[in-house]
C-alpha positions as CSV (number, residue, x, y, z in Angstrom):
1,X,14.3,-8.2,15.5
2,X,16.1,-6.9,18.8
3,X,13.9,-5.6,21.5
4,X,15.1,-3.0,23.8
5,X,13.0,-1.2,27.1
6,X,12.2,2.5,26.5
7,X,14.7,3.6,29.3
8,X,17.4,1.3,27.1
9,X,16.6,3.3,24.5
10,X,17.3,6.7,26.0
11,X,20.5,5.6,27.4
12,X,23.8,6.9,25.0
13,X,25.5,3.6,26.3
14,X,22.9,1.8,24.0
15,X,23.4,0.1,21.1
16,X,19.5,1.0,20.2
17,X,20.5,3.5,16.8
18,X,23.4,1.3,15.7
19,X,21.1,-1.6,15.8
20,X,18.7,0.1,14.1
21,X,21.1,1.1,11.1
22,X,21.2,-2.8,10.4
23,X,17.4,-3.8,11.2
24,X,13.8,-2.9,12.4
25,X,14.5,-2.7,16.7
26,X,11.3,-3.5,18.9
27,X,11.1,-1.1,21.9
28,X,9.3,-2.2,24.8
29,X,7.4,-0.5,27.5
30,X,6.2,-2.3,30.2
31,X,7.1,-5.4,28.2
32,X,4.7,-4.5,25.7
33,X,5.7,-3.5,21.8
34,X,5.5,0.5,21.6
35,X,7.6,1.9,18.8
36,X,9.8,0.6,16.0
37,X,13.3,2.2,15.0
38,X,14.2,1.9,11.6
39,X,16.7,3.8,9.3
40,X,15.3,5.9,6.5
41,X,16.5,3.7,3.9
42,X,14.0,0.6,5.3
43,X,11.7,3.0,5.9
44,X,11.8,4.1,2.7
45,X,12.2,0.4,0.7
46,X,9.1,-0.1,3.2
47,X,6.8,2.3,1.9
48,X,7.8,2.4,-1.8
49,X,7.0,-1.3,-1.8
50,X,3.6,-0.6,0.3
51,X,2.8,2.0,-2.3
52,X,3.7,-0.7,-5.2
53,X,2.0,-3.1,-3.9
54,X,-1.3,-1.0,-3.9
55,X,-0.9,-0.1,-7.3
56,X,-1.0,-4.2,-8.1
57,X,-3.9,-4.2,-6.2
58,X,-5.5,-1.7,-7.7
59,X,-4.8,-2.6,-10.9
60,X,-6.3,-5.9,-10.6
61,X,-9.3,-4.6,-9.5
62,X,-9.4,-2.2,-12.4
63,X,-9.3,-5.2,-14.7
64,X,-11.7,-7.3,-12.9
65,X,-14.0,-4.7,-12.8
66,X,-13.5,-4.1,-16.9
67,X,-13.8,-7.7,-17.3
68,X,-17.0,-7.6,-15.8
69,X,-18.3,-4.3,-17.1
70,X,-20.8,-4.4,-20.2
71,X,-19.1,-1.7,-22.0
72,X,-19.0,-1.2,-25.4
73,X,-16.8,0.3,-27.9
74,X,-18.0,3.4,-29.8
75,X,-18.9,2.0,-33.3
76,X,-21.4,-0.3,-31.5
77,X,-22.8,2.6,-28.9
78,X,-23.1,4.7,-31.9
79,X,-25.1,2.1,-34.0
80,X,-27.6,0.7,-30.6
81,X,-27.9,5.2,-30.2
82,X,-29.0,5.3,-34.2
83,X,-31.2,1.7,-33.9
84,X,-32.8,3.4,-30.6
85,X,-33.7,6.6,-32.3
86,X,-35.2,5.0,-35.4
87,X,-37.7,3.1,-33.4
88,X,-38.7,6.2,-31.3
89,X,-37.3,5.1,-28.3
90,X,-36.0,7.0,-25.6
């Protein structure tokens, strides 16, 4: 990734934009990171891939969770329901 000062930045004799067309450009101030120039299409592979990747997440937790859940299907909630009721319990 190129790294560029804030005051390189805001010069028009900068490369900073046409760098940024072609990757991710660091900019500096004080020699510390402060911003990140990207074009919209990285941007946009960035967070459509974020966003996919949180679905994979959350779909694995959905299935761990199910995995580990006690549910039952309907036939047998019915029956235990029916079993319950014909002992008197509540």
């Amino acid at each position: 990734m190129q790294s560029y000062t804030l005051a390189e930045a805001c010069n028009p004799q900068e490369t900073v934009f046409n760098q940024a067309a072609l990757e991710p450009v660091l900019l500096t101030n004080k020699s510390q990171p402060s911003y990140v120039i990207m074009s919209a299409d990285t941007y946009k592979y960035l967070v459509d891939r974020l966003m996919e990747l949180e679905d994979i997440l959350l779909g694995k937790a959905a299935k761990s969770a199910l995995n580990q859940s006690q549910m039952v299907g309907t036939e047998t909630f019915l029956e235990t329901l029916s079993r319950l009721a014909a002992n008197g319990e509540t």
